[in-house]
Structures are given as structure tokens and as C-alpha cells.
Residue frames relative to the residue before (quaternion, step in Angstrom):
aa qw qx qy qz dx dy dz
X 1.0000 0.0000 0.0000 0.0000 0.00 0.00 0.00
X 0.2717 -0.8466 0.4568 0.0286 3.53 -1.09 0.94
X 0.2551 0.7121 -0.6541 0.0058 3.91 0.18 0.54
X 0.2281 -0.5521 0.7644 0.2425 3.05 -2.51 -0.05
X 0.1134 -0.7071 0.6973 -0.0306 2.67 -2.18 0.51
X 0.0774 0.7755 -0.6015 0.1756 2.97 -0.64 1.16
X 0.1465 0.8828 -0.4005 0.1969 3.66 -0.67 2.09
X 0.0404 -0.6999 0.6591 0.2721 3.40 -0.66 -0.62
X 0.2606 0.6424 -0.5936 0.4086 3.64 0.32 1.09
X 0.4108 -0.6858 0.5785 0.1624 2.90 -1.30 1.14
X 0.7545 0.1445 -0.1397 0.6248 4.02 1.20 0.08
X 0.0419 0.6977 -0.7122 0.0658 3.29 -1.28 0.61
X 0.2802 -0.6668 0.6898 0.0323 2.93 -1.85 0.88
X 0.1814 0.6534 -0.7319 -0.0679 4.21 -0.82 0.87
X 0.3396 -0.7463 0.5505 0.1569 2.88 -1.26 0.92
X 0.3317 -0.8661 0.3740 0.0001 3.59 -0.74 0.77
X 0.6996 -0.2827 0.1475 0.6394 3.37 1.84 0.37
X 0.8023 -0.2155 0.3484 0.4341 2.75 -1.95 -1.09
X 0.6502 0.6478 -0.3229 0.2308 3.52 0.81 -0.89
X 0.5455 -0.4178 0.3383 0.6430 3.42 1.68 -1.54
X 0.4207 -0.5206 0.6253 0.4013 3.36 -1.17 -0.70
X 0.4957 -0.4869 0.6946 0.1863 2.61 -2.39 0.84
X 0.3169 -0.7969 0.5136 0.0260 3.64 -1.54 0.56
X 0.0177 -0.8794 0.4738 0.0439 3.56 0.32 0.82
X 0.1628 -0.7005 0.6453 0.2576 4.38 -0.40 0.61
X 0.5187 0.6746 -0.4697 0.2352 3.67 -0.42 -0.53
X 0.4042 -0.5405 0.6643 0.3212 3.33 -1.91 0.19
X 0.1541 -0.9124 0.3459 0.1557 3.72 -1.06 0.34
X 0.0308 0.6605 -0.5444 0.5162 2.62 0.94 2.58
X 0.6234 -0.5820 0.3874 0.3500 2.72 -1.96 0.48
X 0.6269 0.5940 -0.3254 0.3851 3.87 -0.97 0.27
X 0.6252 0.6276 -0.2807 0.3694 3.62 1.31 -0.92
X 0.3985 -0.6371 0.6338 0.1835 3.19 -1.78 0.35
X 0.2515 -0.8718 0.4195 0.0254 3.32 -0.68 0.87
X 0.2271 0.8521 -0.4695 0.0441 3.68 0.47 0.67
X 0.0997 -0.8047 0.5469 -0.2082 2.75 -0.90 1.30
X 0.1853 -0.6970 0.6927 -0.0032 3.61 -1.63 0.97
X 0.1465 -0.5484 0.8198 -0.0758 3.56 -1.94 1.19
X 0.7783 -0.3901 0.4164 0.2622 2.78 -2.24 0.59
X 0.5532 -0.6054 0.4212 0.3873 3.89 -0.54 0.85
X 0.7179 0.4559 -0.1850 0.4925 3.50 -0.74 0.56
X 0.8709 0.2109 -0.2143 0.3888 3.04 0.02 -0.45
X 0.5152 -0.7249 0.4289 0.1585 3.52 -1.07 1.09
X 0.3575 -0.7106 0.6053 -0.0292 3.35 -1.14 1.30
X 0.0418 -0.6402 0.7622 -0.0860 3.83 -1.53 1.45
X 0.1560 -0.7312 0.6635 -0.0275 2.69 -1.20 1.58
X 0.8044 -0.2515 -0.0318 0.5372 3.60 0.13 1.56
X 0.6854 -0.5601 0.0548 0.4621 3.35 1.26 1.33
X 0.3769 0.5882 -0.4656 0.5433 3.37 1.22 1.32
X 0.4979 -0.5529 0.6478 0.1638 3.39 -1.21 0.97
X 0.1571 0.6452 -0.7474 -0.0179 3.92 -0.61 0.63
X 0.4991 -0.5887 0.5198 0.3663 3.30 -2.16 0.34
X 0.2323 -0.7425 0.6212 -0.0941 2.51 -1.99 0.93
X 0.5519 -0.6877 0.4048 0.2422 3.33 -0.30 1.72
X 0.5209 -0.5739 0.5213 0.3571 3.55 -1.56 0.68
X 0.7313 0.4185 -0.3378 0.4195 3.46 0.79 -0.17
X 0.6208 -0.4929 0.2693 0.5468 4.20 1.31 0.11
X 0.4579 0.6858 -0.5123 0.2400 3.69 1.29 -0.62
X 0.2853 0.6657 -0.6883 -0.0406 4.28 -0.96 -0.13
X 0.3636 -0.5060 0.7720 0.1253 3.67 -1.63 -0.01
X 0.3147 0.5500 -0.7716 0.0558 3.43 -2.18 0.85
X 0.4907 -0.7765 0.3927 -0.0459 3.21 -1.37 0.19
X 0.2303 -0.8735 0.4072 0.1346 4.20 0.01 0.16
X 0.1005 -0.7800 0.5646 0.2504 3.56 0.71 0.54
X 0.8933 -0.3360 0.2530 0.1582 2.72 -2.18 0.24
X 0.7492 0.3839 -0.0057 0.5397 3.23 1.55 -0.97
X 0.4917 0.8029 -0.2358 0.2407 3.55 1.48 -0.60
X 0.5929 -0.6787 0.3004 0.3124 3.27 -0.87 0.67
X 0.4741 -0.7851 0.3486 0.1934 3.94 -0.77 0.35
X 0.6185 0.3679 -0.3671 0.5894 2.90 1.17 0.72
X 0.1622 -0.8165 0.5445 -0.1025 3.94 -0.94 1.35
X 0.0065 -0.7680 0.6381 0.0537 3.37 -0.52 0.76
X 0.0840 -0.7915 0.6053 -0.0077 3.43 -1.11 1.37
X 0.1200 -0.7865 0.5990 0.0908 3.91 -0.14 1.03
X 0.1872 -0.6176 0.7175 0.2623 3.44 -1.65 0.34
X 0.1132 -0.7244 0.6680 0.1271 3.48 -0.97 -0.07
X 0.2928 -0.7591 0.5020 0.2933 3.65 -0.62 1.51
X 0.6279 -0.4819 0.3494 0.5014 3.57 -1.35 -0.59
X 0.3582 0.7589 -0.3473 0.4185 3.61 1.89 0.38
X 0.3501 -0.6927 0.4838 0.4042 2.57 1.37 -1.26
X 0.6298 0.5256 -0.5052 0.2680 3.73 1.09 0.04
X 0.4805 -0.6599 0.5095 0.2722 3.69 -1.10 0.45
X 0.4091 -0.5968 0.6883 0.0525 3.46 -1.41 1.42
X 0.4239 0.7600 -0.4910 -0.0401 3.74 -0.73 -0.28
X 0.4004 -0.8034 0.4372 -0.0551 2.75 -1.35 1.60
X 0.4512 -0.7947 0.3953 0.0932 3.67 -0.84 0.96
X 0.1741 0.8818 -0.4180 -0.1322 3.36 0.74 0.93
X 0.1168 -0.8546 0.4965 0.0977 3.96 -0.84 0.37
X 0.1332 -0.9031 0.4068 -0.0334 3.43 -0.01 1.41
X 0.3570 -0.7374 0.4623 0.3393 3.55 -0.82 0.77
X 0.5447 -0.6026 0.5189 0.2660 3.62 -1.88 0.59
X 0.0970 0.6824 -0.7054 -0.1652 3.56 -0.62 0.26
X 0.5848 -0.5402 0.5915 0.1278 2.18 -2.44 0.23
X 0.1808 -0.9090 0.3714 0.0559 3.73 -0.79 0.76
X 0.4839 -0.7763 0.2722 0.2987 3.73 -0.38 0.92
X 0.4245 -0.7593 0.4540 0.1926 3.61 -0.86 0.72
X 0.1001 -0.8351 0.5365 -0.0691 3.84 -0.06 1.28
X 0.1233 -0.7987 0.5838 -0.0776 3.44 -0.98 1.33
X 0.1002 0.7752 -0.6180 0.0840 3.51 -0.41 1.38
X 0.3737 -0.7268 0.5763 -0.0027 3.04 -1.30 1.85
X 0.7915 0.2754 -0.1804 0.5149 3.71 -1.10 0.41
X 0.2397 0.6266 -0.6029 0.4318 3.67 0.63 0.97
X 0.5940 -0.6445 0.4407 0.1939 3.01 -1.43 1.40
X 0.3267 -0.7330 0.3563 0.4785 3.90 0.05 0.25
X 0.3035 0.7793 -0.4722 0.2787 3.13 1.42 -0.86
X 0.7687 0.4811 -0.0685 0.4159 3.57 0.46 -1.92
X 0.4773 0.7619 -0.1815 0.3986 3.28 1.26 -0.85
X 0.6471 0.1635 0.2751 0.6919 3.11 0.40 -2.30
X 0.0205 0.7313 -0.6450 -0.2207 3.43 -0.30 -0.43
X 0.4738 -0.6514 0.4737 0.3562 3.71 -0.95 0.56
X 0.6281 -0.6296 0.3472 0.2974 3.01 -1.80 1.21
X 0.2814 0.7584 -0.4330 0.3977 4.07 1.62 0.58
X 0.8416 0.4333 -0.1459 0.2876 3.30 0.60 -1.23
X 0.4762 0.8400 -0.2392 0.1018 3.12 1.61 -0.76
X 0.5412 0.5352 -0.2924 0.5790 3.15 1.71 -0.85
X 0.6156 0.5770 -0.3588 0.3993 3.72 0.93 -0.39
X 0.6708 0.4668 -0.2656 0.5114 3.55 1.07 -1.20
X 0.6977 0.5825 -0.2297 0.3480 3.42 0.84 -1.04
X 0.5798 0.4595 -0.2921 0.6062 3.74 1.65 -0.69
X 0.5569 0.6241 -0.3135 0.4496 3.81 0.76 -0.88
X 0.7457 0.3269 -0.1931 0.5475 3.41 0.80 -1.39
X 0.6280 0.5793 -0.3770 0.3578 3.86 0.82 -0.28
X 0.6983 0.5311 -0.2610 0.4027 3.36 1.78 -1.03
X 0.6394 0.4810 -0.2844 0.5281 3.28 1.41 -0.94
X 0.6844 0.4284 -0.3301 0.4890 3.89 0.42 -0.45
X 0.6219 0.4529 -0.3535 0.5321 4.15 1.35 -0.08
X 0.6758 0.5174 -0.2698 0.4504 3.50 1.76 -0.33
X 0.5648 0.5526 -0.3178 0.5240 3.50 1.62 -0.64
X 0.6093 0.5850 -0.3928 0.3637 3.90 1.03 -0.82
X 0.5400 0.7180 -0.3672 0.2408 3.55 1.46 -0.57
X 0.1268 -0.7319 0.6689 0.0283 3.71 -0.35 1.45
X 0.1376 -0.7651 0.6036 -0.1768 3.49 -0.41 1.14
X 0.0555 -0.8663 0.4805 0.1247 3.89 0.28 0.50
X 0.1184 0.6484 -0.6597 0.3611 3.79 0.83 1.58
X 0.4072 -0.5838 0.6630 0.2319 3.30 -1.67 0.81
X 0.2309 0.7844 -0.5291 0.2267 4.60 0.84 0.14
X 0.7235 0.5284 -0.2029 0.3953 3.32 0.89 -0.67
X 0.5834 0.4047 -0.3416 0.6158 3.95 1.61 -0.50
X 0.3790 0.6384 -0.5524 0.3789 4.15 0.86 0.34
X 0.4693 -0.5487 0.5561 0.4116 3.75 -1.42 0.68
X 0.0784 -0.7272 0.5700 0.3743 3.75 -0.50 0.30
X 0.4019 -0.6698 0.5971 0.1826 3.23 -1.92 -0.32
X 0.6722 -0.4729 0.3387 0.4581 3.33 -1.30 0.70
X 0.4454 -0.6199 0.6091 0.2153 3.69 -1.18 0.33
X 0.7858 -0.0960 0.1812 0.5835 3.82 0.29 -0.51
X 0.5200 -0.6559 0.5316 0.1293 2.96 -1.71 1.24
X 0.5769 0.6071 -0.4890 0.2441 3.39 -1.21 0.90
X 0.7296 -0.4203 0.2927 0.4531 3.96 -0.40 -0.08
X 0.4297 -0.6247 0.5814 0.2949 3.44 -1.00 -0.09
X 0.0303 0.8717 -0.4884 -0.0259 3.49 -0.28 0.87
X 0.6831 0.2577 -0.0241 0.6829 3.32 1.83 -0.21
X 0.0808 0.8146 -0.5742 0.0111 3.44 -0.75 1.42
X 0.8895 -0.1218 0.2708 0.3473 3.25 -1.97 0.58
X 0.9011 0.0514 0.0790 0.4232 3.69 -1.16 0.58
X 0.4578 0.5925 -0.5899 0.3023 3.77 0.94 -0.01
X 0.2924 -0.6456 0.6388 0.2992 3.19 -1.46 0.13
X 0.2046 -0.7856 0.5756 0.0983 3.96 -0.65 1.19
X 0.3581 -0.7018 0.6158 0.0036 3.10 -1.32 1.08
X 0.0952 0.8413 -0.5306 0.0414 3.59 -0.42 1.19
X 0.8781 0.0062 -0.1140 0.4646 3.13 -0.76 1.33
X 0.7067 -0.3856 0.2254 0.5487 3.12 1.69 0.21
X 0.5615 0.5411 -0.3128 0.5423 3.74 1.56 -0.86
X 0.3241 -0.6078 0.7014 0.1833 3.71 -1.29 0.91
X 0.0049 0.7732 -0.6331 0.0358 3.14 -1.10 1.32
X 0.7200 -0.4450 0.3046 0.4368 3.42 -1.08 0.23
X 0.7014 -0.5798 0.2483 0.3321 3.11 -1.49 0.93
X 0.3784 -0.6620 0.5475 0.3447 3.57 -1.13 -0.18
X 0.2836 -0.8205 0.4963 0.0069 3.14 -0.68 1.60
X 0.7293 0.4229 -0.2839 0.4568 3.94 1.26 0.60
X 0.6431 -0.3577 0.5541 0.3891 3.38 -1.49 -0.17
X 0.1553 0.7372 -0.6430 -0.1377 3.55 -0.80 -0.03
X 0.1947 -0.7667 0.6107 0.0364 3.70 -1.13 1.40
X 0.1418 -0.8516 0.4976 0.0843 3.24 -0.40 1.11
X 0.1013 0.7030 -0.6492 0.2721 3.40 -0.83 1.51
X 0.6780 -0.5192 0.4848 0.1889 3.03 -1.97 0.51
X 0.7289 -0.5086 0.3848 0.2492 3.34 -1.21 1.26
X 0.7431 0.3838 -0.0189 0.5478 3.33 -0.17 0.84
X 0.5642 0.5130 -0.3896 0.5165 3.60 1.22 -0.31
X 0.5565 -0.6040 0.4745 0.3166 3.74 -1.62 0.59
X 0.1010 -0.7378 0.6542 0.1318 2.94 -2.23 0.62
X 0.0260 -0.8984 0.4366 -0.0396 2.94 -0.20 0.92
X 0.6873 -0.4644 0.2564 0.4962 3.74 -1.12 1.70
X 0.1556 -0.6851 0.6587 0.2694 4.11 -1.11 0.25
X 0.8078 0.0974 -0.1258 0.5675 3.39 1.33 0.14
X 0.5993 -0.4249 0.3947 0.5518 3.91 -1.37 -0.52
X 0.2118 0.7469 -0.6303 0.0005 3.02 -1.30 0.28
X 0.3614 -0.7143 0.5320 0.2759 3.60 -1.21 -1.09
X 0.4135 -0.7598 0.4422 0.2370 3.87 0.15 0.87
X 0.2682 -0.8489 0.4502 -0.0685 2.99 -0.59 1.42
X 0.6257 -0.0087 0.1028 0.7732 3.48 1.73 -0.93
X 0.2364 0.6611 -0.7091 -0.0662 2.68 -2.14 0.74
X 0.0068 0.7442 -0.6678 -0.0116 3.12 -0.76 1.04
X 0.4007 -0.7125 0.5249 0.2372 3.22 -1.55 0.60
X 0.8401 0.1911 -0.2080 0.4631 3.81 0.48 -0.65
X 0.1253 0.6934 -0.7086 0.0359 3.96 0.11 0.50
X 0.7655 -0.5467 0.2074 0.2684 3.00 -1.80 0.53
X 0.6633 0.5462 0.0783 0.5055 2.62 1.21 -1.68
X 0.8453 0.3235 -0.0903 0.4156 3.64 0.24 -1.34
X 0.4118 -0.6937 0.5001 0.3148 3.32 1.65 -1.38
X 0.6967 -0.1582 0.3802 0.5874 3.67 -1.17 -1.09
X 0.1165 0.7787 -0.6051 0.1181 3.28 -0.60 1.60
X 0.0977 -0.7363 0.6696 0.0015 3.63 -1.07 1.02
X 0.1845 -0.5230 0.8240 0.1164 3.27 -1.78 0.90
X 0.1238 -0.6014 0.7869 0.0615 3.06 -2.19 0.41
X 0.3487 -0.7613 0.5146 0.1844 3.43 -0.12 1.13
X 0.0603 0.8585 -0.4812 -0.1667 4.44 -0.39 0.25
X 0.7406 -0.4615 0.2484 0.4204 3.52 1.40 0.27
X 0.7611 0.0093 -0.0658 0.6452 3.80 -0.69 0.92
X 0.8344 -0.4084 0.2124 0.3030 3.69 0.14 1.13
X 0.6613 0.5048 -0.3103 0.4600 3.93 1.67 0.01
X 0.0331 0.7361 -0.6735 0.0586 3.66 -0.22 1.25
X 0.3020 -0.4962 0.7520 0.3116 2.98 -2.04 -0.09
X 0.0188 -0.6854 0.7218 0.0942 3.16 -2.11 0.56
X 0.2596 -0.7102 0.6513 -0.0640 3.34 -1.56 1.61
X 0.0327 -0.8499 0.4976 -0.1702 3.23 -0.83 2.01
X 0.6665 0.0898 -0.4211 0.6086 3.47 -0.87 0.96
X 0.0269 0.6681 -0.7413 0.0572 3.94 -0.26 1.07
X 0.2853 -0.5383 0.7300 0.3097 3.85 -1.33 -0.19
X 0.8718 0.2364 -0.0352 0.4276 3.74 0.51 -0.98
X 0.0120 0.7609 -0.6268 -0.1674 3.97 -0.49 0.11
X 0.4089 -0.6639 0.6082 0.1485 4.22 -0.35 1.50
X 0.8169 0.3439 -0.1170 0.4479 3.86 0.46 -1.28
X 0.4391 -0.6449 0.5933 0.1982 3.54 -0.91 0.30
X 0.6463 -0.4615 0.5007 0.3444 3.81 -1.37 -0.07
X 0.6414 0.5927 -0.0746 0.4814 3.32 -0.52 0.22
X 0.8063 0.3043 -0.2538 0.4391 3.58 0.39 -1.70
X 0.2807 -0.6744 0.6402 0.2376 3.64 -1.41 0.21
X 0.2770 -0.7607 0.5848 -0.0508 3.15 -1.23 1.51
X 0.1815 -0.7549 0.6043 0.1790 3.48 -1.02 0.40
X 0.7471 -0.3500 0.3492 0.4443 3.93 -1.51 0.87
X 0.8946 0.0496 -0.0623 0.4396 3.15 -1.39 1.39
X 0.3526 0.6381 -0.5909 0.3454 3.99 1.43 0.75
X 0.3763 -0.4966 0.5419 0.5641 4.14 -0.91 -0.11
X 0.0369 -0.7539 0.6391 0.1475 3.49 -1.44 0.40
X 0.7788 -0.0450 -0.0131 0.6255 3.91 1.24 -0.20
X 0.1780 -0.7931 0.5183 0.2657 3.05 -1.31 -0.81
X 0.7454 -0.4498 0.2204 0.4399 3.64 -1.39 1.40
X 0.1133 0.6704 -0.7332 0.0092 4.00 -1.51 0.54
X 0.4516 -0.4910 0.7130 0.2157 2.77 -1.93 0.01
X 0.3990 0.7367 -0.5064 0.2041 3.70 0.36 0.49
X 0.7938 0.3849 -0.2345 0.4084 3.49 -0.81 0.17
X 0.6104 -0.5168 0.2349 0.5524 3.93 -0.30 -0.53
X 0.1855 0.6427 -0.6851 0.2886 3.27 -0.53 1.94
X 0.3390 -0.7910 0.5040 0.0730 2.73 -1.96 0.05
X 0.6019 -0.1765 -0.1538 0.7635 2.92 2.12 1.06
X 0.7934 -0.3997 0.3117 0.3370 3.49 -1.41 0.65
X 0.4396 0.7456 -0.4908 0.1002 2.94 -0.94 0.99
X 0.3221 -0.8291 0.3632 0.2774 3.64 -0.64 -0.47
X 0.1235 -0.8641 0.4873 -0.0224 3.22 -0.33 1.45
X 0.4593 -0.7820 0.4199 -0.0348 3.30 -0.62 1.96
X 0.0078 0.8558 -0.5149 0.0495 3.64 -0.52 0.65
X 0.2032 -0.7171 0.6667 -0.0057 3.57 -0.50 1.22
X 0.2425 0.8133 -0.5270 -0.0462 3.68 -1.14 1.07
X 0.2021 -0.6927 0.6475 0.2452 3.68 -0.31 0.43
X 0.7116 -0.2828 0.0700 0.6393 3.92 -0.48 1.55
X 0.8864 0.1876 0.0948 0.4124 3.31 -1.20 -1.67
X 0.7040 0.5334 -0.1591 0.4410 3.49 0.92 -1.51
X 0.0847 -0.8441 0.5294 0.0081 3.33 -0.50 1.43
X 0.0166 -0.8918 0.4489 -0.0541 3.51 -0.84 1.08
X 0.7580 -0.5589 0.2127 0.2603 3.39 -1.04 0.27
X 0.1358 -0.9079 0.3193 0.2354 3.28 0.08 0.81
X 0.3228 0.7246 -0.4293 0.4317 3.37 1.61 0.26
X 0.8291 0.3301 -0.2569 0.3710 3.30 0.23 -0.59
X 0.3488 0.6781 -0.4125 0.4984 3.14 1.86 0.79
X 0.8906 0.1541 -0.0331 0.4266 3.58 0.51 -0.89
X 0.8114 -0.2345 0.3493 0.4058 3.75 -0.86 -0.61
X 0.4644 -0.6745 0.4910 0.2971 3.33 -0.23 1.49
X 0.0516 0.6246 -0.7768 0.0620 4.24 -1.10 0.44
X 0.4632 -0.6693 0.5368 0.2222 3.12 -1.57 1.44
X 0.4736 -0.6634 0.5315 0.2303 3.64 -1.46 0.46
């Protein structure tokens, strides 16, 4: 059986027969998180990939920032017959951000540090691989810390004049020293306080491959290891790493696949 779908609803329902329907939460644009539940048992391909799927129907996938607009999502009963779904996502468009007076240091970094960037990037990418089977991740989440948006999703930032790679967070601008609190359950997976780049970095592991990560922290409240529940303190706001005033810059990943966390919570004016 074949349906399509093609939204910007924040819920949807394809039904799939006699058996029941499949359930998708998610906006369908590029950047979203996708959480979703099927009939127990049976086994789910997200564009001919096998993703996990809870004993109870719960799974999770994602659309990066750049991804293509057309999705094919199959169920597959325990019969073995195949359900398949048509997904059809919208393109956005993203803003272009120029920050002057960056240290070059940050810029270029010198050819000293590499072994420094390169461990940094090994811990956080050995922390995102974490497939934890917790259900933390189908929770409404919430904002992590009060303050404006000073930095969104998918811009593309412009330093000193050099195009650099997109920006792949929320930034909340606040004062050193301001709370951060869990936007959901989870279980800390990393903290490190000084990476090069990011600063005070935290993962929060939420289950089936969707953490949050919090960069330039001044402070980490929680250890590795500990499990936290929605709205626990877990750090607090810095200016560490390569910024240009305090703030906090939010990060929504499904493994590799980095998404928006705005479309995780309550709309808040910039």
C-alpha cells in the first residue's frame, strides 16, 4: 500500500489498513525531528534503512538542513507485507550572519591545535552515536534557558568576511551565569568544559539516537553518566569557546543528522 504526505503540521495520522495507523509528530521541512510510532512489531525503513524501533512502536528520524524533498518511509508487518509511505518536505530558506572582529586565532585556527579540534570532534561525534533505547525523546521538549534568540538554525555565518559552515543551533542570549536546564529526560553523555571551538560542552543523551547539545557553558551542575529529568538545572550560560558574548547555543541531533531545535518547542520572539 502507498500513501503521501506532504505538511507543515505538527501531527499526522497515515493510515495503513486493517492493522492501524502509523503516526508521525514533526513539521515537514527541512531541519525537523520526526517522532513517530507503528503497530508493535513491525519494522520501519526510513528511505531504505532499517531504523530502531521500540517494543512498544515508538522510533525517531530526521531531515537535515539541506536534504532532499521527497522521503520514502516503509513499514514492513511481521507478515512481511510492506506499508509505504510518501514523505514530501518543504525547502526553506536561511539567513546570512556576518560577525566582524573575531579573533583570527578562531578564524584559522593555528596548525598547534589540530590534535585539539580533532579529539573535541571525536568526543562529541562518539557521544551522538549513543542509541540508548529510553522513550525521553517523544516528551514535548522545552526551552533550555531564558533570554532572546540571537542566533538561528541553518544561517550561514560570515566571519571576518570568510563563509563558514552553517550554524547548526538556537542561540539564547543571556548573561554568564544564567540557567540551563534539561528541555527534556535524558542522561549526560559528555561533558567537557574547555573545547576549542564550542567551550563548556554538554550532551544529554534522549533515546533512539536524539540528544541535545549545550556549548560555550561557563559551568556543567551534572556530571557524565547522571540521568536528569525535564526542567532539572544541568549548567549554566558562558561565553567560552569561539563567541562573541555569552550565550547559549542549542543543538538538536538525530546521530549524524543535525536539526532544529526551534521547532521543538514554543515559538519565543528574537
Amino acid at each position: 500500500m502507498l500513501s503521501r504526505y506532504s505538511s507543515a503540521l505538527l501531527a499526522l495520522f497515515i493510515f495503513s489498513g486493517a492493522v492501524g495507523a502509523i503516526e508521525l509528530r514533526g513539521n515537514m521541512i527541512q531541519g525537523s525531528l520526526i517522532r513517530g510510532k507503528t503497530t508493535p512489531g513491525n519494522t520501519v525503513l526510513f528511505n531504505g534503512k532499517e531504523i530502531d524501533v521500540a517494543a512498544t512502536g515508538e522510533f525517531a528520524f530526521g531531515f537535515s538542513r539541506d536534504d532532499v524533498l521527497e522521503h520514502s518511509l516503509v513499514e514492513v508487518e511481521p507478515s512481511g507485507k510492506r506499508n509505504e509511505h510518501k514523505l514530501y518536505i518543504s525547502k526553506r530558506e536561511y539567513n546570512i550572519q556576518r560577525i566582524e572582529g573575531l579573533p583570527q586565532k578562531y578564524v584559522a585556527p593555528p596548525p598547534e591545535v589540530t590534535a585539539r579540534i580533532r579529539k573535541d570532534n571525536q568526543q562529541v561525534g562518539q557521544a551522538r552515536q549513543t542509541n540508548d533505547k529510553r522513550l525521553d525523546f517523544m516528551q514535548d521538549f522545552i526551552w533550555p534557558a531564558e533570554g532572546p534568540i540571537s542566533g538561528v538554525y541553518g544561517s550561514q555565518r560570515v566571519l571576518n568576511g570568510e563563509p563558514r559552515n552553517p550554524h547548526y543551533g538556537v542561540d539564547v542570549a543571556a548573561p554568564t551565569g544564567t540557567p540551563v536546564y534539561a528541555p527534556a529526560d535524558g542522561i549526560v553523555t559528555l561533558f567537557v568544559p574547555d573545547m576549542y571551538y564550542s567551550g563548556g560542552t554538554m550532551i544529554i543523551d534522549h533515546g533512539f539516537g536524539v540528544s541535545s547539545t549545550f556549548l560555550h557553558l561557563s559551568k556543567g551542575l551534572v556530571e557524565k553518566g547522571t540521568q536528569v529529568k525535564q526542567g532539572d538545572l544541568v549548567a549554566e550560560i558562558g561565553a567560552t569557546g569561539r563567541v562573541t558574548g555569552a550565550h547559549l547555543d542549542w543543538r538538536i541531533n538525530w546521530f549524524k543528522v543535525r536539526l532544529d531545535p526551534e521547532l521543538l518547542v514554543p515559538s519565543r520572539k528574537q
